[in-house]
C-alpha positions in Angstrom: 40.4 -36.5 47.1 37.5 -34.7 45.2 34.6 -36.3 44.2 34.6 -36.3 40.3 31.2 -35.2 39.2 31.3 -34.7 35.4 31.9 -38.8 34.4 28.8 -39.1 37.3 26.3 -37.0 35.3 27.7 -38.4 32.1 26.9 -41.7 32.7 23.5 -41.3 34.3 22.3 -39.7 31.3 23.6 -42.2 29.2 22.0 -44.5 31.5 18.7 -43.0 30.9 19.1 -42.4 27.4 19.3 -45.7 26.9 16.6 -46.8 28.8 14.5 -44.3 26.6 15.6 -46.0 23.6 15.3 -49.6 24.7 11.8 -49.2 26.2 10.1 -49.6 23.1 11.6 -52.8 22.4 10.6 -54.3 25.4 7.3 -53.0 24.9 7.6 -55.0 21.9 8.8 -57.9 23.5 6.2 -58.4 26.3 3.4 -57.3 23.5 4.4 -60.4 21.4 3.6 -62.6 24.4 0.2 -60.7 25.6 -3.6 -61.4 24.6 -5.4 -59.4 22.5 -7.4 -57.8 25.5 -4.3 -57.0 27.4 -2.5 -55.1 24.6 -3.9 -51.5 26.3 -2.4 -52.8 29.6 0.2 -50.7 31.1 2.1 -53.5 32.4 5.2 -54.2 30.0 5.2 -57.4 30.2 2.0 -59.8 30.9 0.9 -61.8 33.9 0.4 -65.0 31.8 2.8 -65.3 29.3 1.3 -66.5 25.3 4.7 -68.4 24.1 1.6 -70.1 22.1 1.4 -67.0 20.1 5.1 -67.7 18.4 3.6 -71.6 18.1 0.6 -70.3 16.6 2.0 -67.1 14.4 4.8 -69.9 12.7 2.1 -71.6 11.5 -0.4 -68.9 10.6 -0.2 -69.0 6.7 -2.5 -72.0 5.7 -0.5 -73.8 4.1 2.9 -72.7 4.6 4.9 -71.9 7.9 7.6 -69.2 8.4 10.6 -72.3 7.7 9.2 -71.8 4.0 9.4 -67.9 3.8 12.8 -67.7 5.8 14.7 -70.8 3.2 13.1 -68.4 0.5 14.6 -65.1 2.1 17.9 -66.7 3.0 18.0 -68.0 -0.5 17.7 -65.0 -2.3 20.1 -63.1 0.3 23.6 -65.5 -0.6 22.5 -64.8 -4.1 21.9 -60.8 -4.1 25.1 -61.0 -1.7 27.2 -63.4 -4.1 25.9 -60.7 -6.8 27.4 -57.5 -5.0 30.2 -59.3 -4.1 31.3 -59.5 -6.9 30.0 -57.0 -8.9 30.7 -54.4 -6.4 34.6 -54.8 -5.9 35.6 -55.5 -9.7 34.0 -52.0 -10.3 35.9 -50.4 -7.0 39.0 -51.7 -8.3 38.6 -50.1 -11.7 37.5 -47.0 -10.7 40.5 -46.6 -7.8 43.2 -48.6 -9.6 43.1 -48.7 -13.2 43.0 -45.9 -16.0 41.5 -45.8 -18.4 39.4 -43.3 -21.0 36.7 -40.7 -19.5 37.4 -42.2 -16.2 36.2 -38.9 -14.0 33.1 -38.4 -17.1 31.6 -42.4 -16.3 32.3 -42.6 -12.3 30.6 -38.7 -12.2 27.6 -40.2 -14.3 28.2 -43.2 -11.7 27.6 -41.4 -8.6 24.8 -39.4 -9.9 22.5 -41.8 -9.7 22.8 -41.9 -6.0 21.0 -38.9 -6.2 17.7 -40.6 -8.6 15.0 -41.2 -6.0 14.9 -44.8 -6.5 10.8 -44.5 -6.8 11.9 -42.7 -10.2 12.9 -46.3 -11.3 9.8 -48.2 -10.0 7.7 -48.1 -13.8 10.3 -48.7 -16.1 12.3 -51.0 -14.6 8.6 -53.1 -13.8 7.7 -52.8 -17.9 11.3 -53.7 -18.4 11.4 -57.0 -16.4 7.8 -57.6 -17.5 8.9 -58.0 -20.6 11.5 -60.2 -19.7 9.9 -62.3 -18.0 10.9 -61.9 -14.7 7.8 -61.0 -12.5 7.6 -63.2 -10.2 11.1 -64.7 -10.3 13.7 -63.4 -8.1 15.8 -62.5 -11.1 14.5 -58.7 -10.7 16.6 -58.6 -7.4 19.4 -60.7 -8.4 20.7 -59.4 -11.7 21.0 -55.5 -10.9 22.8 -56.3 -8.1 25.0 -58.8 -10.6 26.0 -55.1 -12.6 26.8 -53.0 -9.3 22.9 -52.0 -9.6 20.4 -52.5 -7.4 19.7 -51.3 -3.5 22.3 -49.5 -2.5 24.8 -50.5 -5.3 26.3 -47.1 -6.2 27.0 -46.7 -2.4 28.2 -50.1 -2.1 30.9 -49.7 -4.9 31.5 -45.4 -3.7 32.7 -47.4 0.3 35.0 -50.0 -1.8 36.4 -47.3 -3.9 38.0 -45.0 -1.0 38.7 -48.4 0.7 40.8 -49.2 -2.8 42.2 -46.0 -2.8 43.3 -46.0 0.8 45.9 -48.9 -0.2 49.0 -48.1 -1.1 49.7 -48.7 -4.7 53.1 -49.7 -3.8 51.7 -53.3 -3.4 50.2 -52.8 -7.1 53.9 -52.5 -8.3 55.6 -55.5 -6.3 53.1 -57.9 -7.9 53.6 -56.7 -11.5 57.3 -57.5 -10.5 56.1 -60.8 -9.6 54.2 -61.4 -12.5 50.8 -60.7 -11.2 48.0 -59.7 -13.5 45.5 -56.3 -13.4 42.8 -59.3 -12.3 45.9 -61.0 -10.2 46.5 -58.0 -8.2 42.5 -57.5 -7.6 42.5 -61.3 -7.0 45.6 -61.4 -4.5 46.1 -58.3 -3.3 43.7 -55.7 -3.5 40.5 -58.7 -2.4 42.2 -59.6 1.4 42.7 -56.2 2.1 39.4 -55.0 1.7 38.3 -57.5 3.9 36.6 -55.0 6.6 35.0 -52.9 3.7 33.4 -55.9 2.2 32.0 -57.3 5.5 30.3 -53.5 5.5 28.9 -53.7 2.6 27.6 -57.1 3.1 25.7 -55.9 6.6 24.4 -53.2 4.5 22.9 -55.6 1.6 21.8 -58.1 3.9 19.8 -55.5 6.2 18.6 -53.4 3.1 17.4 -56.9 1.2 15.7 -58.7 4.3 13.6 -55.2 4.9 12.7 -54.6 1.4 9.2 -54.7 1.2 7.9 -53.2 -1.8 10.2 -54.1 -4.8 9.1 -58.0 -3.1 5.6 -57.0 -2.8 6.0 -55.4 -6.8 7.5 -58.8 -8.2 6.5 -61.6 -6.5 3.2 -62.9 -7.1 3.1 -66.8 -5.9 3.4 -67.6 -2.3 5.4 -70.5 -2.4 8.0 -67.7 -3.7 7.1 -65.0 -0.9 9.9 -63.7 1.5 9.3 -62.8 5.5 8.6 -59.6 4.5 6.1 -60.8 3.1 4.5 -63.4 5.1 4.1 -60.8 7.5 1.5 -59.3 6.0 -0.2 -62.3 5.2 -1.0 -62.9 8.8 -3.4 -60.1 8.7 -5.1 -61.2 5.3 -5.5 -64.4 6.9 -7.3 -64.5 9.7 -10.8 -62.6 9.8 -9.6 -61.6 13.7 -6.5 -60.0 13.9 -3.8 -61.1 16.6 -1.4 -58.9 17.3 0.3 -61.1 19.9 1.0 -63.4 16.6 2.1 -60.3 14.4 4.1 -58.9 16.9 5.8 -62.4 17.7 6.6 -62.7 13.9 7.7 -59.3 13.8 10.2 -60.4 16.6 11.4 -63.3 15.2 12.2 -61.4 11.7 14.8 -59.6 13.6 16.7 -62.3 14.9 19.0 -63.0 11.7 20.3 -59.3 10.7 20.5 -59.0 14.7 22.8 -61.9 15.1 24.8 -61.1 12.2 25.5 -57.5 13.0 26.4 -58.6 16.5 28.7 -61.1 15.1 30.3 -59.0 12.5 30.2 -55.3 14.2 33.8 -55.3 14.8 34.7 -55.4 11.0 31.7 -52.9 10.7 33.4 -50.5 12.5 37.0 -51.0 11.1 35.3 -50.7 7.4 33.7 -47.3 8.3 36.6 -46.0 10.4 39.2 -46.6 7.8 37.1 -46.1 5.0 38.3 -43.0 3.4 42.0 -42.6 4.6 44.0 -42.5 1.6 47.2 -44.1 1.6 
């Protein structure tokens, strides 16, 4: 019997790759629960654990506590997500079901603007919603996302598309037969099957709208209305003395929703990319 050496090697250095890529989240782990003074300690973790620092960094924004920013976040995530939802898979379906005139013209002009640096948008679309009304509303996030706009919409609807075409328009056919609708077989048919793309594209509006940082810096004005994001930086405008052990502890604890709902989710992740694509 001979000693297999190749899956040996393989796995070691996967082993230490790993570590290599963990280690800074450790770091960032035991920094959250150290002093200021031992921050430039080598030691990973501390002698005397802080836990007072996630006590004290929850409560850091006179005034307000983290429970206010994260109802405010969560809030405005269901609706972005309702929004794309929606907006998202009615525009898949036309585009890889239905025909209709200067289809290959509007869905070129469609995926053209995934390449317009979205920083191009910044000034107009801030004079437009000033105008409207909107600064300092959440409306600014909610209704591009409501017209397959916003972060990451034309990417959202260009997944759900070669998900849609990847069904086999058999299906289509059998529920005219039956009587089904155009907005029947998107409703009954076309909707369960894309369950795996949709769970993708949620993931990817969920992750993309809880780290937005600018376009909630550029609109929202009022802390009551202020998202974690947010509230982040207002532990540094807020005390006189920084504490990173605080920041750092906040900065952990910001994580711990799109973490859990990746880990939750990540199997329908990886079917929606896997089959995303294949064309039946």
């Amino acid at each position: 019997m001979t000693f297999k050496w190749k899956p040996l090697i393989r796995h070691a250095f996967m082993i230490m790759f790993s570590l290599v890529m963990i280690y800074p989240v450790l770091w960032w782990i035991g920094a959250s629960l150290k002093t200021n003074s031992e921050l430039a300690s080598p030691n990973i973790f501390p002698s005397a654990p802080q836990w007072s620092n996630f006590v004290k960094g929850w409560n850091s924004v006179p005034g307000h506590s983290f429970s206010d920013f994260y109802l405010n976040t969560f809030g405005l995530e269901l609706a972005v997500m309702a929004a794309t939802l929606v907006s998202s898979t009615l525009v898949a379906f036309g585009f890889g079901r239905l025909n209709f005139p200067l289809k290959n013209l509007w869905f070129s002009l469609f995926m053209l603007t995934l390449m317009m640096p979205g920083q191009v948008l910044i000034i107009p679309q801030y004079a437009l919603f000033h105008q409207l009304g909107w600064v300092n509303t959440y409306w600014p996030f909610i209704v591009p996302h409501m017209l397959a706009g916003g972060a990451g919409g034309t990417f959202f609807v260009f997944l759900l598309i070669q998900f849609v075409r990847g069904i086999p328009k058999e299906l289509d056919e059998s529920a005219k037969i039956d009587g089904c609708s155009w907005f029947g077989i998107y409703l009954r048919v076309v909707m369960p099957l894309m369950k795996p793309a949709i769970v993708t594209v949620m993931i990817f509006c969920f992750l993309w709208n809880w780290d937005d940082f600018l376009g909630h810096l550029l609109y929202l004005n009022s802390v009551d209305k202020y998202t974690v994001s947010l509230a982040l930086r207002m532990i540094n405008d807020s005390q006189s003395a920084q504490e990173w052990g605080q920041l750092l502890a906040m900065s952990l604890v910001s994580i711990v929703p799109a973490t859990v709902i990746f880990m939750f989710l990540q199997k329908y992740f990886v079917e929606g990319i896997a089959t995303t694509g294949i064309k039946g």
